[in-house]
Jmol script that loads the backbone (N, CA, C; Angstrom):
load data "model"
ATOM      1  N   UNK A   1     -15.377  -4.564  36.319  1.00  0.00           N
ATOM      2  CA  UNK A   1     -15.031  -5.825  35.717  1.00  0.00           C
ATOM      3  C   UNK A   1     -13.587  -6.150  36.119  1.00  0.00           C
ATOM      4  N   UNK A   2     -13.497  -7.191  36.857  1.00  0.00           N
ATOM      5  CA  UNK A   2     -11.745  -7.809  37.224  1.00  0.00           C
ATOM      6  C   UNK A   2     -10.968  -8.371  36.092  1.00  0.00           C
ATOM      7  N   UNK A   3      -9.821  -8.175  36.241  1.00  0.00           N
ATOM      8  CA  UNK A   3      -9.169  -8.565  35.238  1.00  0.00           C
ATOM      9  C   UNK A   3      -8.271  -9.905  35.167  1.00  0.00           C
ATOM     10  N   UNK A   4      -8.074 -10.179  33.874  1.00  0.00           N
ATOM     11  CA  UNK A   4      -7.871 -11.815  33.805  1.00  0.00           C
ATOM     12  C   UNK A   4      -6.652 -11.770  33.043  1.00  0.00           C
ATOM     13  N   UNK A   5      -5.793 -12.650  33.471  1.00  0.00           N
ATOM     14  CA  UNK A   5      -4.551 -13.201  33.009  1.00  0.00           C
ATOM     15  C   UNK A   5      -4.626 -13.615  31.495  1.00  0.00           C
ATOM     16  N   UNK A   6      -3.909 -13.800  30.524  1.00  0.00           N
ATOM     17  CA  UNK A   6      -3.640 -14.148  29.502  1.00  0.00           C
ATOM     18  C   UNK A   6      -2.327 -14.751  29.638  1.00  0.00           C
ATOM     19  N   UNK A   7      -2.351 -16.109  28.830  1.00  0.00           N
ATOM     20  CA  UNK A   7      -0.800 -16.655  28.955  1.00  0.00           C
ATOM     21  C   UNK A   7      -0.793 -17.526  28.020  1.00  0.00           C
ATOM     22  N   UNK A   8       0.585 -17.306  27.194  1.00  0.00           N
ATOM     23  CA  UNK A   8       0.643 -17.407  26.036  1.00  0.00           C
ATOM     24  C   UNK A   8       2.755 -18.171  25.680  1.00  0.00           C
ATOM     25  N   UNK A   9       2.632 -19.058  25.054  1.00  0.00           N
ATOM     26  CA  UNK A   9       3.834 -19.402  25.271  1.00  0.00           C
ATOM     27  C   UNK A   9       4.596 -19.132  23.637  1.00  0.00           C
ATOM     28  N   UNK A  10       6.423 -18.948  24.172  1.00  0.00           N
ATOM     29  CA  UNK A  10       7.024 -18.249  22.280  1.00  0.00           C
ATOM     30  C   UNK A  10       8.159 -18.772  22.912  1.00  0.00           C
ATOM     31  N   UNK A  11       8.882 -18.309  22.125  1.00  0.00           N
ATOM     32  CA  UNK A  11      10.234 -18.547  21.984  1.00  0.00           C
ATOM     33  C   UNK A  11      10.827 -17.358  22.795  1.00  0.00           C
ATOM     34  N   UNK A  12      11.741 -17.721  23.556  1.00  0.00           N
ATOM     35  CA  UNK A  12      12.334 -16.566  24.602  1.00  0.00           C
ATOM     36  C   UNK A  12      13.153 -15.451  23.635  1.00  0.00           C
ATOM     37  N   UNK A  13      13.777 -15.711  22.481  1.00  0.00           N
ATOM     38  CA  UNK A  13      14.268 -14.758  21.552  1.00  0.00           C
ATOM     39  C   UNK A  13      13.293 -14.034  21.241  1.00  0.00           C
ATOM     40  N   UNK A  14      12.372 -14.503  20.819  1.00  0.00           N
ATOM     41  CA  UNK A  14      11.069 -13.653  19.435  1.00  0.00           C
ATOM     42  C   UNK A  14      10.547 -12.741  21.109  1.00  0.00           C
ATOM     43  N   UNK A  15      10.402 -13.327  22.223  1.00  0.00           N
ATOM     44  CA  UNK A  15       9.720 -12.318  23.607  1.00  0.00           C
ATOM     45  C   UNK A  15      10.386 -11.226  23.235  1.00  0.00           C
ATOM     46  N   UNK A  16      12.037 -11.760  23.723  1.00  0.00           N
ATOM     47  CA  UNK A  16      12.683 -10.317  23.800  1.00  0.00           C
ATOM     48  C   UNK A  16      12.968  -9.346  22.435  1.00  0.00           C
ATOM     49  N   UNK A  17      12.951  -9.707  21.690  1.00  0.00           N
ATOM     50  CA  UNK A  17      13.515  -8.909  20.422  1.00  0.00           C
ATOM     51  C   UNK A  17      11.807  -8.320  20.462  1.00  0.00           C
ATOM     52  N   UNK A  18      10.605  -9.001  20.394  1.00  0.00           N
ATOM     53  CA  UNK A  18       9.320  -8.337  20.354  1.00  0.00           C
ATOM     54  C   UNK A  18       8.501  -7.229  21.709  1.00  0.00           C
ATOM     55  N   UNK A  19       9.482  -7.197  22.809  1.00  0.00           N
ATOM     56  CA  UNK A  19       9.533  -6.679  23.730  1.00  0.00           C
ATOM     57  C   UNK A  19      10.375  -5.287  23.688  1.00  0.00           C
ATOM     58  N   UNK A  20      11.445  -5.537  23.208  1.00  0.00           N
ATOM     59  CA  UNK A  20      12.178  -4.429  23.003  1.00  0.00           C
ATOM     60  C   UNK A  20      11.476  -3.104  21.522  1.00  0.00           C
ATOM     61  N   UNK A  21      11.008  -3.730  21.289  1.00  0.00           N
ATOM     62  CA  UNK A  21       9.923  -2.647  20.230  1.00  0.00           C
ATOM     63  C   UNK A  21       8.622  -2.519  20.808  1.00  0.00           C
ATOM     64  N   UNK A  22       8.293  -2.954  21.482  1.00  0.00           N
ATOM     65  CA  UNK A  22       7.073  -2.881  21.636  1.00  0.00           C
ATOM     66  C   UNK A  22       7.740  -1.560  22.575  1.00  0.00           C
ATOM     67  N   UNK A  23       8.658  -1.545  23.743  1.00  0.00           N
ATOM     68  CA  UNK A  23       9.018  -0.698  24.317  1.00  0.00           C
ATOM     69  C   UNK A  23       9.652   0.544  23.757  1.00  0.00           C
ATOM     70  N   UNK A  24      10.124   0.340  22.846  1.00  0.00           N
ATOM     71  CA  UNK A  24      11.057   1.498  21.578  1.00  0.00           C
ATOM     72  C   UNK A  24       9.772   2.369  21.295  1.00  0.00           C
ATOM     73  N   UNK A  25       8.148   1.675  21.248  1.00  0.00           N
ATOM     74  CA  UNK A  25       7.437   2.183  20.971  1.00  0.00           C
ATOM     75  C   UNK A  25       6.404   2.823  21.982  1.00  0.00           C
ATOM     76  N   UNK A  26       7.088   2.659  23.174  1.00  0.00           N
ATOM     77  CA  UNK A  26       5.942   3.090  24.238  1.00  0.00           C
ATOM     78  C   UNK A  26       4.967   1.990  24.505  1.00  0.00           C
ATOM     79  N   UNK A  27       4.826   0.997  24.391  1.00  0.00           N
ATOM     80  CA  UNK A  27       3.919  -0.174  24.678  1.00  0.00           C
ATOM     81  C   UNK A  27       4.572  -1.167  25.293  1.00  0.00           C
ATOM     82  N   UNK A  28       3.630  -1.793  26.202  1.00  0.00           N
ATOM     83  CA  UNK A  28       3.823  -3.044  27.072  1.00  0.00           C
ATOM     84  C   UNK A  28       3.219  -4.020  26.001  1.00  0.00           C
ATOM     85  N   UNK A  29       3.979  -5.212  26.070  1.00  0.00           N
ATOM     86  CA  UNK A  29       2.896  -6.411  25.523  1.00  0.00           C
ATOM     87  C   UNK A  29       1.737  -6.694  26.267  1.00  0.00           C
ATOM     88  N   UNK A  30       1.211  -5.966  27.593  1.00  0.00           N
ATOM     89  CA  UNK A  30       0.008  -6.117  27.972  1.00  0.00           C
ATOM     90  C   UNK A  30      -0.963  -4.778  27.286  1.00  0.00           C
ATOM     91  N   UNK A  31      -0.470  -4.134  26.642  1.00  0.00           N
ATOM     92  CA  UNK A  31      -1.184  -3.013  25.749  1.00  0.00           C
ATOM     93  C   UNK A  31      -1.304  -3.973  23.981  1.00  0.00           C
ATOM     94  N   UNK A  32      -0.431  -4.443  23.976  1.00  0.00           N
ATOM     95  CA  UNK A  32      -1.038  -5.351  22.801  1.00  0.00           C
ATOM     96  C   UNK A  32      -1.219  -6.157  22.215  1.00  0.00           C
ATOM     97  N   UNK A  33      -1.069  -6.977  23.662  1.00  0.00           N
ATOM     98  CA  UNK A  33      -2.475  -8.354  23.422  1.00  0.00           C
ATOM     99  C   UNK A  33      -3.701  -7.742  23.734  1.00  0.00           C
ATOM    100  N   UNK A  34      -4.112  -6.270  24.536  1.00  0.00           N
ATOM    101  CA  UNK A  34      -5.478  -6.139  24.494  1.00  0.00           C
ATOM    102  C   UNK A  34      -5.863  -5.042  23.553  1.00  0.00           C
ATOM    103  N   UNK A  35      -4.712  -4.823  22.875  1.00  0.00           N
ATOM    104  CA  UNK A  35      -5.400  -3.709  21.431  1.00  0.00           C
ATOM    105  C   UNK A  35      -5.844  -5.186  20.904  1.00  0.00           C
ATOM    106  N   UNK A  36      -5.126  -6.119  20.632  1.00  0.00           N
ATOM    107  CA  UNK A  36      -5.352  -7.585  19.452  1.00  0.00           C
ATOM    108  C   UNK A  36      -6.738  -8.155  19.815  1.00  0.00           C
ATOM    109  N   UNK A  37      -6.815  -8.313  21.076  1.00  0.00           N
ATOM    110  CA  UNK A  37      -8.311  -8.359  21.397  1.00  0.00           C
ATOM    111  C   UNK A  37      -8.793  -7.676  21.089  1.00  0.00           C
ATOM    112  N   UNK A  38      -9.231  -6.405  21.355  1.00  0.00           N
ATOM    113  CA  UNK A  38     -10.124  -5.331  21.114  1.00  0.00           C
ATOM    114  C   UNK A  38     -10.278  -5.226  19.772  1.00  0.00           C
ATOM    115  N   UNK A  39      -9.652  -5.477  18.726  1.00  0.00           N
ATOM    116  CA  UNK A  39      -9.532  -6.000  17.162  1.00  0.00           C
ATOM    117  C   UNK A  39     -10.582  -6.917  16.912  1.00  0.00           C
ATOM    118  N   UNK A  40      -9.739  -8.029  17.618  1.00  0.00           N
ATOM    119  CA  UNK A  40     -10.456  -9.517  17.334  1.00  0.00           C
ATOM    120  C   UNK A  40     -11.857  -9.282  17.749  1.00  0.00           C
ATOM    121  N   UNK A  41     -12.685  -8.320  18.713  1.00  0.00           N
ATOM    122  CA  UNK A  41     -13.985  -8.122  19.034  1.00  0.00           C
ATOM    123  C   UNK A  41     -14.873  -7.207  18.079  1.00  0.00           C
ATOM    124  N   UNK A  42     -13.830  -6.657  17.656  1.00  0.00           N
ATOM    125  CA  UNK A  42     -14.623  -5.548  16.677  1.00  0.00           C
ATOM    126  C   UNK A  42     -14.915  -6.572  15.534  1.00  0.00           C
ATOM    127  N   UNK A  43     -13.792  -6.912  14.914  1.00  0.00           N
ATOM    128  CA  UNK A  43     -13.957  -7.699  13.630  1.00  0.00           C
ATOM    129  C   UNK A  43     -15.135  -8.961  13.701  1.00  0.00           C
ATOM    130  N   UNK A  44     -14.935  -9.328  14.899  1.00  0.00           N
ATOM    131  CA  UNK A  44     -15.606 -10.393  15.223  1.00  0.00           C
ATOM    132  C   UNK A  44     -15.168 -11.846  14.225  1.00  0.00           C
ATOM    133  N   UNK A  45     -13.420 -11.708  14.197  1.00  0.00           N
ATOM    134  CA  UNK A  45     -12.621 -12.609  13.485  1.00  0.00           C
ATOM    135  C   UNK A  45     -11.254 -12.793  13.502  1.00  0.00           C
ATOM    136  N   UNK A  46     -10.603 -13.544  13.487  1.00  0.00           N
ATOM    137  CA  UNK A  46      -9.010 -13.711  13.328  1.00  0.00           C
ATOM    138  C   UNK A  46      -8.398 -13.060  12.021  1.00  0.00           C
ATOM    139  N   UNK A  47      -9.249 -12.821  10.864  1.00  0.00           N
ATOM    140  CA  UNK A  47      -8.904 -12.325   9.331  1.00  0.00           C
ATOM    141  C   UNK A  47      -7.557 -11.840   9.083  1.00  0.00           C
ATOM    142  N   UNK A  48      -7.728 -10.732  10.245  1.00  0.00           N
ATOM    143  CA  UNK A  48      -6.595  -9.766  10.198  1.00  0.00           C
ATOM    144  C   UNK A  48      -4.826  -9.920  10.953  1.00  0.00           C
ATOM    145  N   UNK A  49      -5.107 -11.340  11.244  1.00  0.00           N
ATOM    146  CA  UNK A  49      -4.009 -12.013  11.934  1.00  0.00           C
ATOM    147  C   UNK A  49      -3.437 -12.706  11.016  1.00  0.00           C
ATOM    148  N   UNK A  50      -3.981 -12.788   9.998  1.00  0.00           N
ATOM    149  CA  UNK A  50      -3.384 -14.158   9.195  1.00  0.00           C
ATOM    150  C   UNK A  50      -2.967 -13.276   7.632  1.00  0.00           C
ATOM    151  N   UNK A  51      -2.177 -13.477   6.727  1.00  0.00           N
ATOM    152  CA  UNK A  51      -1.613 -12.995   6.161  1.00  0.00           C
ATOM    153  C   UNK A  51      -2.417 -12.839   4.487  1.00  0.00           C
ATOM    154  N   UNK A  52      -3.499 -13.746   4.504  1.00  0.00           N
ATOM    155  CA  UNK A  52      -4.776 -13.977   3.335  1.00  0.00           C
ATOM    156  C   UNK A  52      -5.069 -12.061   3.963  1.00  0.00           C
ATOM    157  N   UNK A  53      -5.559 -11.722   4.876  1.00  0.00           N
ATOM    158  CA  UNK A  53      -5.988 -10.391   5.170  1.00  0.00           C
ATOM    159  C   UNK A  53      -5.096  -9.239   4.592  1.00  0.00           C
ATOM    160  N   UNK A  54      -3.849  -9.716   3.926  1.00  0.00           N
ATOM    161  CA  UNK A  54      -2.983  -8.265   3.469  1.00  0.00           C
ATOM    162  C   UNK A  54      -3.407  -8.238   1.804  1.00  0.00           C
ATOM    163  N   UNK A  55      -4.248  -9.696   1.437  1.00  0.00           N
ATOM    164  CA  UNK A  55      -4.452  -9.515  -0.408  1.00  0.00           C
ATOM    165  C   UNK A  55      -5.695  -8.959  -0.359  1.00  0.00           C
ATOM    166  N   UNK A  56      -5.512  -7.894  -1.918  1.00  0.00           N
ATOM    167  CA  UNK A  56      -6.506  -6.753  -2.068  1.00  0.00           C
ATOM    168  C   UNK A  56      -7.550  -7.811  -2.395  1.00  0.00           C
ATOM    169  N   UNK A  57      -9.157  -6.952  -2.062  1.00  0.00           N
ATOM    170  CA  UNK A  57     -10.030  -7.816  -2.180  1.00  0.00           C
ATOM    171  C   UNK A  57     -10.823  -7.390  -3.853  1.00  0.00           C
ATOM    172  N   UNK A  58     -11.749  -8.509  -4.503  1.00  0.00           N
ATOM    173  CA  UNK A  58     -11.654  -7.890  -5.572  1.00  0.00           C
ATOM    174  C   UNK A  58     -11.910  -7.063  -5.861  1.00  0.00           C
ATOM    175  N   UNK A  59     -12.688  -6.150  -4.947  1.00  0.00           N
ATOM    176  CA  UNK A  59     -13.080  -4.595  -5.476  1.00  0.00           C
ATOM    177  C   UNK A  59     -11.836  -3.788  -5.500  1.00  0.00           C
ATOM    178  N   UNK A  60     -11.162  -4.044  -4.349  1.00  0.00           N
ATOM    179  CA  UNK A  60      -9.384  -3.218  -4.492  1.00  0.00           C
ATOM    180  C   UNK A  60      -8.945  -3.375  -6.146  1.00  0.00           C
ATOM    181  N   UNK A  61      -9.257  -4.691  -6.876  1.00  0.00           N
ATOM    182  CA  UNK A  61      -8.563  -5.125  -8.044  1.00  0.00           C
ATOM    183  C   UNK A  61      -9.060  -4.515  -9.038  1.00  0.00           C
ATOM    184  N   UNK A  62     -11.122  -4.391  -8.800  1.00  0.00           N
ATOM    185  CA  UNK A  62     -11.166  -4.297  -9.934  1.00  0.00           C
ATOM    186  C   UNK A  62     -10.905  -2.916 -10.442  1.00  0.00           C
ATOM    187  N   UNK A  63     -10.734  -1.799  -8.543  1.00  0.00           N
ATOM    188  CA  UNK A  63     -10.525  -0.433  -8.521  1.00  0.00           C
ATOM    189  C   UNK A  63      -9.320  -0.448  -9.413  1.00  0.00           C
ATOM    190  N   UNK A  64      -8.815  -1.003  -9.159  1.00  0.00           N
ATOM    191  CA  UNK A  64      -6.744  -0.543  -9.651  1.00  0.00           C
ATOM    192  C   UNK A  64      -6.810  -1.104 -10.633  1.00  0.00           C
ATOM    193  N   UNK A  65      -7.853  -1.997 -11.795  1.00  0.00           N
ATOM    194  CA  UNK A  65      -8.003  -1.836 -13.268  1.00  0.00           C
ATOM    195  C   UNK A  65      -8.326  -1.002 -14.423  1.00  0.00           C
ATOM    196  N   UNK A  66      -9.427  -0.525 -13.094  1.00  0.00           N
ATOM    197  CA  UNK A  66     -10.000   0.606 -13.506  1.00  0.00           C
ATOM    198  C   UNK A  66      -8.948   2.037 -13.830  1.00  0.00           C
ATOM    199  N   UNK A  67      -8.930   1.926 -13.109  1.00  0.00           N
ATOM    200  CA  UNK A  67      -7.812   3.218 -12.896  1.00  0.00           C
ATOM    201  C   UNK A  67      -6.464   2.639 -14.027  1.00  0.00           C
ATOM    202  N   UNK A  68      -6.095   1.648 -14.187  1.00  0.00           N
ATOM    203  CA  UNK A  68      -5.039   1.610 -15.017  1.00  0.00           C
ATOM    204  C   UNK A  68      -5.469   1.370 -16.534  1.00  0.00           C
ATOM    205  N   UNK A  69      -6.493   1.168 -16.993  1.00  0.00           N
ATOM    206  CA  UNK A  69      -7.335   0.717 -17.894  1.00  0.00           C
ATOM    207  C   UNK A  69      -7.640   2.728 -18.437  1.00  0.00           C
ATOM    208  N   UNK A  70      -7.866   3.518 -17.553  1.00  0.00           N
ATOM    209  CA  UNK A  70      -8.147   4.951 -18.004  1.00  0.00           C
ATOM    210  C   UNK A  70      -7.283   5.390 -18.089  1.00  0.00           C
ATOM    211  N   UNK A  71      -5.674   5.145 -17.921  1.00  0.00           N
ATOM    212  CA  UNK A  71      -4.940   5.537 -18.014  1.00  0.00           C
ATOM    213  C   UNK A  71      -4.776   5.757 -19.785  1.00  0.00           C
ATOM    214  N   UNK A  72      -4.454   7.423 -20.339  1.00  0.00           N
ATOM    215  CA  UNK A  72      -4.724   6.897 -21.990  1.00  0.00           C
ATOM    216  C   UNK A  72      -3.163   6.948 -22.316  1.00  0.00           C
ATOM    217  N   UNK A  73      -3.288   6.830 -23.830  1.00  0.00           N
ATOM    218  CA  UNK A  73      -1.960   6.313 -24.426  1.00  0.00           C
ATOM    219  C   UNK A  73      -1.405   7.511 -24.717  1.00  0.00           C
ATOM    220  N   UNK A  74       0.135   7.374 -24.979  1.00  0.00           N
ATOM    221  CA  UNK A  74       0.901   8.609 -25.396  1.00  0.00           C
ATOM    222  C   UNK A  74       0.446   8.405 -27.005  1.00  0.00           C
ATOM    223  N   UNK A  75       0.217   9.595 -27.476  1.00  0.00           N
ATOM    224  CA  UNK A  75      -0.547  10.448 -28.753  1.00  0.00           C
ATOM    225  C   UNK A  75       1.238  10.129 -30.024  1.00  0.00           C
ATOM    226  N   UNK A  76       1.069   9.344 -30.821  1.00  0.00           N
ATOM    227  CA  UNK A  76       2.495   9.123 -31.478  1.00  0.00           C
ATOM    228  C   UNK A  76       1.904  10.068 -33.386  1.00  0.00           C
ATOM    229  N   UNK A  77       3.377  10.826 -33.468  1.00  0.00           N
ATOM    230  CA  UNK A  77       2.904  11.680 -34.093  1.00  0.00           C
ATOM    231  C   UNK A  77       4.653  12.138 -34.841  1.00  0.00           C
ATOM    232  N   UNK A  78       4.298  12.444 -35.991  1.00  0.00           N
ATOM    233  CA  UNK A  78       6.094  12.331 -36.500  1.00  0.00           C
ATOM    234  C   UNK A  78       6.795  13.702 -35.851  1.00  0.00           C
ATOM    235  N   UNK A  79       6.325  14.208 -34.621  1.00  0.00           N
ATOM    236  CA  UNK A  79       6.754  15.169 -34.029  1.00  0.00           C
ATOM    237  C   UNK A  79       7.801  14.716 -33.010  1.00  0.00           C
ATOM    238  N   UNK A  80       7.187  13.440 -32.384  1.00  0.00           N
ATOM    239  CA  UNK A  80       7.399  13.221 -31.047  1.00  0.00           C
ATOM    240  C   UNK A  80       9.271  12.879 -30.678  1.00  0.00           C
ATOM    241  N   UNK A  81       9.740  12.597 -32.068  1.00  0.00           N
ATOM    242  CA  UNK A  81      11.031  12.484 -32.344  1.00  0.00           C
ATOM    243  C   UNK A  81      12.076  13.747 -32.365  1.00  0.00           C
ATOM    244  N   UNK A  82      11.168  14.857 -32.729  1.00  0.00           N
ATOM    245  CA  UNK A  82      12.211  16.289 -33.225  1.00  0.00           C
ATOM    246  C   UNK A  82      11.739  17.155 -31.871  1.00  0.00           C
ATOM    247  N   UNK A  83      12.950  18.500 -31.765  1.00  0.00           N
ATOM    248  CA  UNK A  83      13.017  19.101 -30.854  1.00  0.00           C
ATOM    249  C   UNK A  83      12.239  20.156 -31.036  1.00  0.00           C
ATOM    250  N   UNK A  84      11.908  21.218 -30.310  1.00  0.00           N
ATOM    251  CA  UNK A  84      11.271  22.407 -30.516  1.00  0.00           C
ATOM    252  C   UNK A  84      11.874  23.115 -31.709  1.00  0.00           C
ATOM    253  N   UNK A  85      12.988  23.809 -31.987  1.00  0.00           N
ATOM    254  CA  UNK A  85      13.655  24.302 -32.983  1.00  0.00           C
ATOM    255  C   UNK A  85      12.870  23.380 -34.663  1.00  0.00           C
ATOM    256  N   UNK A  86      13.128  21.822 -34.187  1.00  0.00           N
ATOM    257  CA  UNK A  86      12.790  21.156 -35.357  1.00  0.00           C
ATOM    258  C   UNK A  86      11.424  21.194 -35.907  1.00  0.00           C
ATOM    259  N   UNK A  87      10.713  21.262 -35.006  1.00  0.00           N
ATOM    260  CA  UNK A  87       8.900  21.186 -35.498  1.00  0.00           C
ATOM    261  C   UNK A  87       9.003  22.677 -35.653  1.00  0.00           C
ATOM    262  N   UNK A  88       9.433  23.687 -35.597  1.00  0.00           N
ATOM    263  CA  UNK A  88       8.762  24.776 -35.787  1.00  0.00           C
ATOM    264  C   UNK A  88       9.501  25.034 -37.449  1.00  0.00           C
ATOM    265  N   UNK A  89      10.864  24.585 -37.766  1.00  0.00           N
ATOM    266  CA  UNK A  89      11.500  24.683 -39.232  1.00  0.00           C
ATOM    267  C   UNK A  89       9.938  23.736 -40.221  1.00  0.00           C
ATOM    268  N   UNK A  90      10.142  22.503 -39.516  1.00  0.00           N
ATOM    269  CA  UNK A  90       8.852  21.684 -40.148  1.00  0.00           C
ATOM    270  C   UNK A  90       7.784  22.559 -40.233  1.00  0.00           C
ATOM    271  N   UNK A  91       7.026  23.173 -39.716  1.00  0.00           N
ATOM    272  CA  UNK A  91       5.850  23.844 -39.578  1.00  0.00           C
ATOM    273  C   UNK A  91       6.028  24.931 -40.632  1.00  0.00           C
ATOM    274  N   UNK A  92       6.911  25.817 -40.567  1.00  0.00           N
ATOM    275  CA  UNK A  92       7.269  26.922 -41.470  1.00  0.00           C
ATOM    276  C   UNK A  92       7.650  25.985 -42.958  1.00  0.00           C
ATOM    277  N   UNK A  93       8.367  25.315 -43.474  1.00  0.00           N
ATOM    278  CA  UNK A  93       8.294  24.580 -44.516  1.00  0.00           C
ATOM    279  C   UNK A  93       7.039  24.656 -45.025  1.00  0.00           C
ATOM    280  N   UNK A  94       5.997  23.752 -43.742  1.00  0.00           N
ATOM    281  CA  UNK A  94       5.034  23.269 -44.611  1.00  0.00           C
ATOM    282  C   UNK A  94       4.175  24.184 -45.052  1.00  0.00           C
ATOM    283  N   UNK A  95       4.004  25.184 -44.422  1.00  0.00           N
ATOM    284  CA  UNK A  95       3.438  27.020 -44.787  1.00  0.00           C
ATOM    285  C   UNK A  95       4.422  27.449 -46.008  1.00  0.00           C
ATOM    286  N   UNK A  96       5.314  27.044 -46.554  1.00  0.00           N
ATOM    287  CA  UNK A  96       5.852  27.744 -47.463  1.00  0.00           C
ATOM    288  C   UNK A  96       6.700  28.728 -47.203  1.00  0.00           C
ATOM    289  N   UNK A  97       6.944  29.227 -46.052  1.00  0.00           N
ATOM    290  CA  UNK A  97       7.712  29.790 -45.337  1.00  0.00           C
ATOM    291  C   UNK A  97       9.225  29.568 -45.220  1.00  0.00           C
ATOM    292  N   UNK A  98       9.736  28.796 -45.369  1.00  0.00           N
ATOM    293  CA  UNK A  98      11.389  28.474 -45.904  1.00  0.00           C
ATOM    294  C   UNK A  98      11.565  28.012 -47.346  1.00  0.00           C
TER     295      UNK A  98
END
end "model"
wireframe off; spacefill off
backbone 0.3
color backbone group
């Protein structure tokens, strides 16, 4: 299969500043415009180009309700105020013990 040009027009800043990472990273921008293709074929969509694709979908939501919804409550108890030393004088009191 021969290969075909892609051409695509930007702003000569956003090239180079997006060139220089792409290279920081070991990649040509001809490695990823054809990872972005190879995306766009799998997905068989733009979805993941556009920024609607980074919000959780509602199962993500209703997961992370779930999960915060089982989260249980701290147990409130006239302990939760006194130190170890203190609940154990309390405890012995209430035994008759002091």
């Amino acid at each position: 299969m021969g290969a075909a040009m892609v051409t695509g027009r930007m702003d000569a800043d956003k090239k180079e500043r997006g060139n220089r990472i792409l290279s920081r990273d070991g990649m040509t921008a001809s490695q990823a415009i054809n990872l972005m293709y190879d995306r766009l074929l799998s997905d068989q969509s733009t979805a993941f180009l556009s920024p609607e694709s980074e919000r959780p979908s509602q199962a993500a939501w209703a997961r992370a309700a779930y999960a915060v919804d089982s989260i249980s409550e701290p147990q409130i108890s006239r302990f939760n105020d006194m130190s170890r030393a203190e609940i154990k004088v309390d405890r012995l009191r209430s035994r008759g013990l002091m």
